[in-house]
C-alpha positions in Angstrom: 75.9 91.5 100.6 72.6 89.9 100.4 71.8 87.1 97.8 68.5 84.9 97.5 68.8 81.8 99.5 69.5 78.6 98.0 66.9 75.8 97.0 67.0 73.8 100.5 68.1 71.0 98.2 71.0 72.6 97.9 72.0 72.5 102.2 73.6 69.1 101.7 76.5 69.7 100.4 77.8 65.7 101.4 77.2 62.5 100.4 78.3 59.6 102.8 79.9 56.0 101.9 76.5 54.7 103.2 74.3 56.8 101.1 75.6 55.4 97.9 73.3 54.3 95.6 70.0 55.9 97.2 67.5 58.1 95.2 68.1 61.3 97.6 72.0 60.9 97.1 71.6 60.7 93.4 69.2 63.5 92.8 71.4 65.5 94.9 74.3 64.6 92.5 71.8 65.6 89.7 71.3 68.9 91.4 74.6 70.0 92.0 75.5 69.1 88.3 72.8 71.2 87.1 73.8 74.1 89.1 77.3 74.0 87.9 76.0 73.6 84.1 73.5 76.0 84.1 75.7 78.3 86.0 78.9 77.8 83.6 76.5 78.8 80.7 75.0 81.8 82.1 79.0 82.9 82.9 79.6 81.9 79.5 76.6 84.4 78.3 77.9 87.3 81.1 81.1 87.1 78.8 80.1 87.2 75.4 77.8 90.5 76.7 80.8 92.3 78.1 79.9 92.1 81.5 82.5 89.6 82.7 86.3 90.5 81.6 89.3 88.5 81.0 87.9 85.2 80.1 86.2 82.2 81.1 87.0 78.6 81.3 83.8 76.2 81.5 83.7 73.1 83.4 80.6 72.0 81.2 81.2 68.0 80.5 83.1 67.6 83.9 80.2 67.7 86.3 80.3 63.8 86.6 83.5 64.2 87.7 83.4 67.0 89.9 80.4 66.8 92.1 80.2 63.4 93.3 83.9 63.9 94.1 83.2 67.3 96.0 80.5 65.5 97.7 82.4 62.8 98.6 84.8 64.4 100.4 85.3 65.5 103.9 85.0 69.8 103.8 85.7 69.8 107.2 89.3 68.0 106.9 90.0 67.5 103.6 91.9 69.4 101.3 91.5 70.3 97.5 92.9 72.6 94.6 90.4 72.6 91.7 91.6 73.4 88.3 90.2 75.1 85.5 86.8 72.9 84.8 86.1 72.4 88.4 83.2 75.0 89.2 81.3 72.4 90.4 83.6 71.9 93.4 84.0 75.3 94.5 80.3 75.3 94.6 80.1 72.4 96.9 82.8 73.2 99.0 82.1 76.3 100.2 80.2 80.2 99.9 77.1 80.5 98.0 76.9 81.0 94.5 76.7 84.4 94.5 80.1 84.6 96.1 81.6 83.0 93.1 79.8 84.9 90.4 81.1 88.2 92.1 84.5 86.6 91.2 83.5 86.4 87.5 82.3 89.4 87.3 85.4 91.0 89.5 82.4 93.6 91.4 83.1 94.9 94.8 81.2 91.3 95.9 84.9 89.3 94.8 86.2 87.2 97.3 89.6 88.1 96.7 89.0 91.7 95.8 89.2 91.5 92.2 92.5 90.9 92.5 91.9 88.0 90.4 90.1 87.0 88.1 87.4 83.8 86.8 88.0 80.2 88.5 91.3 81.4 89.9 90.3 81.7 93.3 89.5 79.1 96.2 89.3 79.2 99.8 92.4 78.3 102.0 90.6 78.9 105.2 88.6 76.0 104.8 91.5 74.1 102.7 90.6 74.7 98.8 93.7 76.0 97.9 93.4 78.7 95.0 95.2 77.9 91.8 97.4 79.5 89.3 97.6 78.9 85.8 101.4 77.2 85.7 100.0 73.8 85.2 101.1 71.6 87.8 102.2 74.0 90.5 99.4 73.0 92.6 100.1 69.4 93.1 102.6 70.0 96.1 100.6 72.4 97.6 97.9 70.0 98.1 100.5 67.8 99.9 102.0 69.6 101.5 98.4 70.9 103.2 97.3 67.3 103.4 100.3 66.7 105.3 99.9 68.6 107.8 96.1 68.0 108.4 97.5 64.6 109.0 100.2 66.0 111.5 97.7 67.5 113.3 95.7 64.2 113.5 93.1 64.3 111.4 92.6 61.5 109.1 92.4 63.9 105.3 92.8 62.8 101.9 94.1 65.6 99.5 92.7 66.0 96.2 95.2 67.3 93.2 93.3 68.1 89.8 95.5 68.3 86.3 94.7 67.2 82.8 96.5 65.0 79.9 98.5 68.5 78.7 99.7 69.1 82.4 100.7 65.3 82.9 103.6 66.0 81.0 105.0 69.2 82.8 108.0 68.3 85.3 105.9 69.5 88.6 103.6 66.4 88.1 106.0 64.2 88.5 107.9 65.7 91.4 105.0 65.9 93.2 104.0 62.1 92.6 106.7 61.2 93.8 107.2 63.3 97.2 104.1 62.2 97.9 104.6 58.6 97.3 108.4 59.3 99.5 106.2 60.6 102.3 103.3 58.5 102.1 101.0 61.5 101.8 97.6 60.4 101.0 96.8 62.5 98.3 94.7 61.3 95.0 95.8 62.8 92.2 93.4 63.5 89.3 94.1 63.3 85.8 91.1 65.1 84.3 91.8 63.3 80.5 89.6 65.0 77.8 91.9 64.2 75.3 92.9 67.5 74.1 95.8 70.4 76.1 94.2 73.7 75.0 94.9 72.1 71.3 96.8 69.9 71.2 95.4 66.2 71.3 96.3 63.4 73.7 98.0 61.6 70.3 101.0 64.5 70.2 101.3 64.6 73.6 102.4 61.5 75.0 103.2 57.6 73.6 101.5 55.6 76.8 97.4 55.8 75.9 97.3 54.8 79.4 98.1 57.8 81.9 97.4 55.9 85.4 99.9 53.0 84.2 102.5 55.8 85.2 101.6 55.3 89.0 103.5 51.9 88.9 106.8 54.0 88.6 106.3 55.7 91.9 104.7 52.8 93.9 100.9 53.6 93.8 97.5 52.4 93.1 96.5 54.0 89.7 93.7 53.2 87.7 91.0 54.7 84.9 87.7 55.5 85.6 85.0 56.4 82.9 83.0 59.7 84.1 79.9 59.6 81.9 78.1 57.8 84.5 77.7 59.9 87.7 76.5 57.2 89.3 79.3 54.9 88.6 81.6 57.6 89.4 80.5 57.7 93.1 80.3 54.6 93.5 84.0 54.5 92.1 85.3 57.1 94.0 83.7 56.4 97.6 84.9 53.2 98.0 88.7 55.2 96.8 88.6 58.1 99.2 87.5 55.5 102.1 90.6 53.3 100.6 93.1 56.0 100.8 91.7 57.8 104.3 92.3 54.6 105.7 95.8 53.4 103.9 97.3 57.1 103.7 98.4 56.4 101.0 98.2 58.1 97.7 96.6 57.3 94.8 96.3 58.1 90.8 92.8 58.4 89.0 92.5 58.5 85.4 89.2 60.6 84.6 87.9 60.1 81.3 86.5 63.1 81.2 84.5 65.5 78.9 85.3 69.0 77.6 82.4 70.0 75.4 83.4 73.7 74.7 87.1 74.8 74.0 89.6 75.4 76.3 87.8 78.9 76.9 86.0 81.4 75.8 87.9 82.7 73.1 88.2 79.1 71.8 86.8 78.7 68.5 87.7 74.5 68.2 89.2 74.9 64.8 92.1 72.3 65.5 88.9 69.7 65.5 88.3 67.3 62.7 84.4 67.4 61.4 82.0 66.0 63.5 84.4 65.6 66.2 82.8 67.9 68.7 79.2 67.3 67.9 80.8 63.0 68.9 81.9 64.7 71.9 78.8 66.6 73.1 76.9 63.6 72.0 78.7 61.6 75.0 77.3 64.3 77.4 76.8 62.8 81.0 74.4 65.4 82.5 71.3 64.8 80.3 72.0 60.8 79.8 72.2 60.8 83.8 68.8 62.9 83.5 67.2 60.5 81.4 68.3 57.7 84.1 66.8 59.1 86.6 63.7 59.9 84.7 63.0 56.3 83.8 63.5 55.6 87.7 60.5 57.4 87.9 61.8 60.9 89.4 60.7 63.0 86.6 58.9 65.4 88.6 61.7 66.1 91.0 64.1 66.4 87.9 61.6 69.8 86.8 61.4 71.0 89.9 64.8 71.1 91.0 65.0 72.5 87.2 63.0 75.4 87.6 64.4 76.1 91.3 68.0 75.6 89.5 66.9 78.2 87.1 64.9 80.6 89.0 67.6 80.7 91.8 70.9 81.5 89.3 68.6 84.3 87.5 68.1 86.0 90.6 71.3 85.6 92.2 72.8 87.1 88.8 70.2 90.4 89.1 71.7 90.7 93.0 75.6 90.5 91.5 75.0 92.3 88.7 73.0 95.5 91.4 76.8 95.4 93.2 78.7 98.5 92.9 82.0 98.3 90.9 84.9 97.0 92.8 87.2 100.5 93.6 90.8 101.1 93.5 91.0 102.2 97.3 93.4 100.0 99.0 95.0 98.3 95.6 98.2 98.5 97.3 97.3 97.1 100.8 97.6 93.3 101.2 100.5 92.3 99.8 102.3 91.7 103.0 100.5 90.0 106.1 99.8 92.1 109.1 102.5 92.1 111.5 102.6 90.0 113.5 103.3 89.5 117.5 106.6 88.3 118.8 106.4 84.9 119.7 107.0 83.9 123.8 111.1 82.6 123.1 112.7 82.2 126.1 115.6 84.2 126.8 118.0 81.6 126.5 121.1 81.3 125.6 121.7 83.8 128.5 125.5 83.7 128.2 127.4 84.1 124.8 129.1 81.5 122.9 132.0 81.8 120.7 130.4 80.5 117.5 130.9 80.3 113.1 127.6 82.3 111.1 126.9 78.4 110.4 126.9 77.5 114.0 124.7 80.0 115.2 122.2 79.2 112.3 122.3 75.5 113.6 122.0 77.1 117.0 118.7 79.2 115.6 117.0 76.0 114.1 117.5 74.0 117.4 116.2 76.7 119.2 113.0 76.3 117.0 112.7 73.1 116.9 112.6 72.8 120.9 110.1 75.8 121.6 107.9 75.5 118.1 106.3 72.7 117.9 104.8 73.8 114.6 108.4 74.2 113.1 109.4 71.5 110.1 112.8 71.7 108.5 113.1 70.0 105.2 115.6 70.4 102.3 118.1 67.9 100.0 120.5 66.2 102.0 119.6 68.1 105.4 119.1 65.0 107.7 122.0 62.6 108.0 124.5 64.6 106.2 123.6 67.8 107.2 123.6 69.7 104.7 126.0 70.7 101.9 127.6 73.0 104.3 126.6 71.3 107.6 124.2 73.9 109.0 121.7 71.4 110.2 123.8 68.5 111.5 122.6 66.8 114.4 119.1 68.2 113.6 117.6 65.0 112.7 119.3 62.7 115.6 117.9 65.3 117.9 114.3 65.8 116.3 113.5 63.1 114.7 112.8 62.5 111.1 109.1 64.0 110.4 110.8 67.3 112.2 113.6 67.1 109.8 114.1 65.5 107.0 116.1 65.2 103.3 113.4 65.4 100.2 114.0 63.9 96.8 116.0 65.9 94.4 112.3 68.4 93.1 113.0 71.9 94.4 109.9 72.9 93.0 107.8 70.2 94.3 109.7 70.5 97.9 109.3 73.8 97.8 105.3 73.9 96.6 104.8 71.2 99.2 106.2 73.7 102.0 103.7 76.3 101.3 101.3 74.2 101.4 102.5 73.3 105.1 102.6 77.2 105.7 98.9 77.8 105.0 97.6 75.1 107.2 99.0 76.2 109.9 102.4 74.6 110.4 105.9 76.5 110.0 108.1 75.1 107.3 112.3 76.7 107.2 113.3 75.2 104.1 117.4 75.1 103.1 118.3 75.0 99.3 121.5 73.5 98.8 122.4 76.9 96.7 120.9 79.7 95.8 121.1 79.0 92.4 119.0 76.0 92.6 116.1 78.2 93.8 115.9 79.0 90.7 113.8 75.5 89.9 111.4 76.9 92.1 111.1 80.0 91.1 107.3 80.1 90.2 106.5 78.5 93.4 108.3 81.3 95.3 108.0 84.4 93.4 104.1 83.3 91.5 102.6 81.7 94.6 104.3 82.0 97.8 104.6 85.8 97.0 100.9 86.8 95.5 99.4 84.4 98.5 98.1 86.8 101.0 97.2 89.6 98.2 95.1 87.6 96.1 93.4 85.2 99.2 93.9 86.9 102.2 96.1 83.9 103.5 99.4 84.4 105.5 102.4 82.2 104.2 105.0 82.0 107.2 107.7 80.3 105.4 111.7 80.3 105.2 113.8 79.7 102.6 117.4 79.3 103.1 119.3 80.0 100.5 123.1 80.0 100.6 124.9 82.5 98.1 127.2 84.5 97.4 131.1 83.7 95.4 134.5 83.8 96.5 134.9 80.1 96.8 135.9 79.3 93.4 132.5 77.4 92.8 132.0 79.1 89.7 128.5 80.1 88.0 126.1 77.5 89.4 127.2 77.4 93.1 127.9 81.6 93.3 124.8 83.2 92.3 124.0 86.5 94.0 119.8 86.4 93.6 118.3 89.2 95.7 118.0 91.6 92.3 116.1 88.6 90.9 114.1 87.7 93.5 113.1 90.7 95.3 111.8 92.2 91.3 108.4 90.6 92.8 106.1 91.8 95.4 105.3 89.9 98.6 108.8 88.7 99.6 110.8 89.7 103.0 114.3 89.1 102.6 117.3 89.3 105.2 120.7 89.3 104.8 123.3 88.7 107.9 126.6 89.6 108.2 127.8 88.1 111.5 126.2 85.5 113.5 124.7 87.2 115.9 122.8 88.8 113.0 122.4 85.8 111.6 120.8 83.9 114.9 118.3 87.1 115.4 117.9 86.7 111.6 116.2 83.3 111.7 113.8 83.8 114.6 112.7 87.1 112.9 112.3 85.4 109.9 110.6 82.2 111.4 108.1 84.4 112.7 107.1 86.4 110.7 103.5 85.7 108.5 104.8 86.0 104.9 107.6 84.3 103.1 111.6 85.3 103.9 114.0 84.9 102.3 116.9 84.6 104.0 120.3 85.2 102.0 123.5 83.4 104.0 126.7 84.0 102.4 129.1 80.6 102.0 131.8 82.8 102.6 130.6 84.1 106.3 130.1 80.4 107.5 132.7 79.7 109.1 134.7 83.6 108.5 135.3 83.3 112.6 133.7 82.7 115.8 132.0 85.5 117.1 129.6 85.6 120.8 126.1 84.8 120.1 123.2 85.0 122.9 119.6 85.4 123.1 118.7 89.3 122.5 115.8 89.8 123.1 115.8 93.2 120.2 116.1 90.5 117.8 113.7 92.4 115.9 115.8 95.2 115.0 117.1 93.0 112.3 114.8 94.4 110.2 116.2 98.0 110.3 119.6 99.0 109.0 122.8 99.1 111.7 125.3 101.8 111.5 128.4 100.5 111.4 131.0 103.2 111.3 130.3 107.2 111.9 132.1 109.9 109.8 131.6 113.0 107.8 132.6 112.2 104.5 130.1 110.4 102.9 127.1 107.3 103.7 127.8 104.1 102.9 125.5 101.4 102.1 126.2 97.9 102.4 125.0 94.2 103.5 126.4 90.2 103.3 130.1 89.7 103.3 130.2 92.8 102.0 130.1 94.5 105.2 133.4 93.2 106.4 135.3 94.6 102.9 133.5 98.0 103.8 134.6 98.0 107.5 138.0 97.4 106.5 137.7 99.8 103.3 136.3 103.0 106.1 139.9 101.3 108.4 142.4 101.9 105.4 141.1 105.8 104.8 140.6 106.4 108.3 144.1 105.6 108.7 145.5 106.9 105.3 143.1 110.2 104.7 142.0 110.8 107.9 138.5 110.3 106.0 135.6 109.2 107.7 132.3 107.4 106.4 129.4 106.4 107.6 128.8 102.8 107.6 125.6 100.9 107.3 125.0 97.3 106.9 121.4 97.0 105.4 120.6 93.8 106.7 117.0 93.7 105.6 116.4 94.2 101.7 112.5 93.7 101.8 110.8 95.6 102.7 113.6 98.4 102.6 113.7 100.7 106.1 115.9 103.6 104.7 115.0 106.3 107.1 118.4 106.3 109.2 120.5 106.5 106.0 119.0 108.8 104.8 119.2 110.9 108.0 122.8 109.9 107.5 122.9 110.8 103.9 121.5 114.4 104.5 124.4 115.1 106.8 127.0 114.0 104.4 125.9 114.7 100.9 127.8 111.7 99.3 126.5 108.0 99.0 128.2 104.9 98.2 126.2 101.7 97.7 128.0 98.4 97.4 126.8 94.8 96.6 128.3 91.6 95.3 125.7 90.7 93.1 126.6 92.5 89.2 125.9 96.4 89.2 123.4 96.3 85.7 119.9 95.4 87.1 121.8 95.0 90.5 119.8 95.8 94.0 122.7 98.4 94.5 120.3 100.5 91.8 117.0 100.4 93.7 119.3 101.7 96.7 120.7 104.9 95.1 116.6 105.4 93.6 115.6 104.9 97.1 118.1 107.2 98.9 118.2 109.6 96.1 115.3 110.8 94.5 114.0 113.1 96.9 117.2 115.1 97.8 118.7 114.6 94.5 119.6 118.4 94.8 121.2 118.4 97.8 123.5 115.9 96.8 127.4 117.2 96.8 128.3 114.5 94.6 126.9 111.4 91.7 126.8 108.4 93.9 128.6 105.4 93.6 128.0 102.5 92.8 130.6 99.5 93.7 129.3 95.9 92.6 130.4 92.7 90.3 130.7 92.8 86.5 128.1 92.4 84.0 129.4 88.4 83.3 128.5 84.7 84.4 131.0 83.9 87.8 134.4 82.6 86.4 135.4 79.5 87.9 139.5 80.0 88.5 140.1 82.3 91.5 142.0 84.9 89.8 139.2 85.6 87.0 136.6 85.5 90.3 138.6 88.2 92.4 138.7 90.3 89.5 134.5 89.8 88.8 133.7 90.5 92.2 134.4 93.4 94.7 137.5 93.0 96.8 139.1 95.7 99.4 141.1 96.8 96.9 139.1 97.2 94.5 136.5 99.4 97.0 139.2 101.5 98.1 140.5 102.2 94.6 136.8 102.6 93.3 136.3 105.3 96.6 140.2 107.1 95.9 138.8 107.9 92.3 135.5 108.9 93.1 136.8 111.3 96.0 139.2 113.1 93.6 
């Protein structure tokens, strides 16, 4: 699409440490501020006539902030995740203005698509990281990014953007302090404009002073005043220069502006009189204007002005002239591309005896020594190995920035992977349990998941999680999750059985370019030693293996399942002279059903059976799946064979009788055959 050209004041889009101070840096600053304002209000006027939906949030009041920060910074290493008020910054940082009106107005000139919607939107090619609206989710995305830019050896500072509401939100402070664990050199940004949507500063917190909380994780914090632009880049050069050179990170206090409500819809009734007209009265943009006009740049002020004004009119006729966005490919996206197999060498060439933990262990060395961009991070993974010893040795063999225990912040750990994932490096992280994913559960399922459909950016990441009962662990430790997990769109998930499966399971995993899951039963860990090897179809993890061939009916299977159902198909074999076919599913996103239900139009009878609870349980997407377009040629209502609807019991007897035994499979199969 074609949009007018920006004023050629507007081709600097960087002010340097030197520059501080100097009339072209500061009527640049003036510049960019105007822009953002004047762009902000004409969004703000789009709205209110219908032409942009949803709503908007306005940075107006946080320019001072904003653009001397955004021109600060290095675009071409740094990294950054703006937050609601920062227009400004995506401005600076990359496209033209154009480009981000399109994403106002959601036209078939979005960035993303329209597949989202006002300032939610960014650009992770060039390391502005798109936010979501779960305050505080962002944080560890930005170090885990900044991170890696410093793995790769370049000297970037990461900025993180919240404000006084989010400061109090459990993400904030996970984040501060994995970054201050790591020495990440990230500054953090608390954009204070003393009210959360509503609620003011005075209900939200005791301390007046939010950057006295950096003390508690061992960082430099202090408050800056933002109603001097000037002031602020002076302020903040001499900061970013401090941390790029320290790497360490770093907590700013903005006292910042807001002088419209949280958003559109806002009507500011929660103020006492007079209170907002004392706010805009404290308005930096025009008491920086009148600054610069008593330094005798008045004329420049009216023409970069009228240029400011002339350009955003015109650039809104060109967005506005864009066709609507159309619904023709909605449903592409939400998986990366496929990608290529990466070059492993075929080696382990001859098979060794090992446990499903070993040849996971096995799996991560193996990508540790050929993938250089590999990182494997969880809670208590290093020295102790994890809590059930999958990655021992790992850190003796690797080294600590290869492998390493974080702090107790599954969110934060987890946030901080991604952010590892999208610039380029390759992060398998191990949750102690599944059950503690659930901690990070807007990380994985809001923003791991939605990545690549809403920005276009691939998120190769692993989680590990270790599931599954039968150890008398009881409901925190036993959790079956794939019916939770797998609700969302934009997750791959595998599921071994045996550790052969499990080794080809982790490569295919490792390389793929979304997010995997990748469920490990606790009760398969060590269930045996089995020959594992290099094979080099490691791929066909992703389809479904038959197990067993019969007549009688198909079933459908995966985890430790599998091994109840092989001896299940044994005991009628041997009893009834009744045959089944057998398949274990393996993969459970995205679902390849198209050799069972080959199978299942031979037989006429299904049987699906999971551990996880039968209401709401995965076992019913199967049966949908299989079923609903030969529901007529069925010779028989399927079966379903899963846990009860209640928490996991803790004493062994209750747990036998919650979850599926052989017994209880073959009883479940007797009944349903007479």
């Amino acid at each position: 699409m074609s949009f007018p050209p920006p004023p050629n004041l507007f081709e600097r889009r960087d002010i340097r440490l030197s520059e501080l101070g100097q009339s072209e840096s500061l009527l640049l600053t003036y510049g960019w501020m105007q822009l953002a304002r004047t762009g902000d209000n004409r969004i703000l006027d789009l709205f209110r006539q219908g032409l942009i939906r949803g709503t908007v949030t306005g940075g107006q009041g946080n320019e001072a902030l904003i653009v001397p920060l955004a021109l600060l910074a290095d675009k071409a290493i740094d990294v950054v995740s703006f937050s609601h008020r920062g227009f400004g910054g995506h401005l600076i940082w990359s496209g033209h203005f154009g480009d981000h009106l399109c994403q106002y107005i959601a036209n078939s000139g979005s960035p993303t698509k329209a597949r989202e919607g006002n300032i939610h939107h960014g650009d992770p090619r060039n390391r502005s990281l798109p936010m979501i609206s779960h305050l505080g989710i962002m944080l560890s995305n930005v170090v885990g990014s900044t991170d890696s830019q410093r793995r790769l050896g370049h000297p970037a500072v990461g900025f993180a953007f919240f404000g006084d509401g989010s400061s109090s939100t459990g993400d904030i402070h996970e984040s501060l302090n994995l970054a201050a664990v790591l020495s990440v050199p990230v500054i953090f940004v608390v954009e204070n404009n003393r009210y959360a949507y509503s609620t003011p500063v005075s209900e939200q917190f005791v301390s007046a002073s939010l950057h006295e909380r950096a003390n508690g994780y061992g960082m430099e914090g202090f408050a800056m005043d933002c109603s001097d632009p000037a002031h602020v880049l002076q302020t903040l050069g001499h900061a970013i220069t401090r941390v790029r050179q320290t790497g360490s990170p770093l907590l700013i206090e903005a006292h910042t502006f807001r002088l419209r409500g949280h958003a559109a819809y806002d009507t500011c009734d929660y103020m006492k009189p007079g209170e907002a007209e004392a706010i805009l009265a404290q308005d930096p943009l025009p008491k920086y204007r009148a600054q610069l006009v008593a330094a005798g740049h008045g004329a420049r002020l009216d023409a970069i002005d009228a240029e400011v004004r002339d350009f955003i009119e015109a650039t809104i006729k060109a967005a506005l002239a864009l066709p609507p966005i159309t619904s023709s490919g909605v449903a592409d996206d939400v998986f990366a591309p496929a990608s290529s197999p990466m070059a492993w060498k075929p080696e382990p060439t001859a098979p060794e005896n090992l446990t499903m933990a070993q040849a996971l262990n096995h799996g991560l060395r193996k990508i540790l020594t050929e993938r250089p961009e590999s990182i494997v991070l969880g809670q208590d993974i290093s020295t102790y190995g994890g809590a059930f010893k999958v990655t021992q040795g790992l850190v003796g063999d690797f080294g600590r920035p290869r492998v390493f225990s974080t702090p107790l912040c599954e969110s934060a750990s987890t946030g901080y992977a991604l952010g590892l994932a999208v610039n380029g490096h390759r992060s398998i992280e191990e949750f102690q349990f599944a059950d503690f994913a659930t901690d990070a559960m807007t990380q994985i399922v809001l923003n791991a998941a939605t990545y690549h459909y809403r920005s276009g950016q691939k998120v190769p990441v692993v989680f590990r999680f270790p599931c599954g009962g039968g150890l008398t662990f009881g409901s925190f430790h036993s959790q079956e999750m794939e019916s939770a997990y797998l609700s969302f769109p934009g997750l791959k998930a595998l599921y071994p059985s045996n550790p052969q499966d499990a080794f080809n399971a982790l490569l295919a995993a490792y390389e793929d370019d979304n997010p995997v899951i990748l469920f490990e039963h606790k009760g398969l860990y060590r269930r045996g030693k089995h020959p594992v090897k290099w094979d080099p179809d490691y791929r066909e993890i992703w389809q479904p293996k038959k197990i067993c061939s019969g007549d009688f009916a198909t079933i459908v299977t995966y985890g430790e399942m599998v091994l109840l159902a092989t001896e299940a198909c044994a005991y009628f074999t041997a009893e009834y002279e009744t045959t089944f076919d057998l398949f274990d599913l393996r993969a459970l996103s995205p679902l390849k059903l198209d050799r069972i239900k080959e199978s299942l139009a031979r037989t006429g009878r299904l049987v699906v059976i999971h551990e996880g609870r039968r209401t709401h349980g995965f076992g019913a997407e199967l049966v949908a799946g299989l079923t609903e377009e030969h529901f007529g040629q069925l010779k028989a209502a399927p079966l379903r064979i899963a846990a009860l609807d209640i928490p996991v019991p803790f004493a062994p007897e209750l747990e036998a009788v919650y979850r599926p035994g052989k017994d209880r499979i073959v009883d479940a199969i007797t009944a349903w055959m007479g």
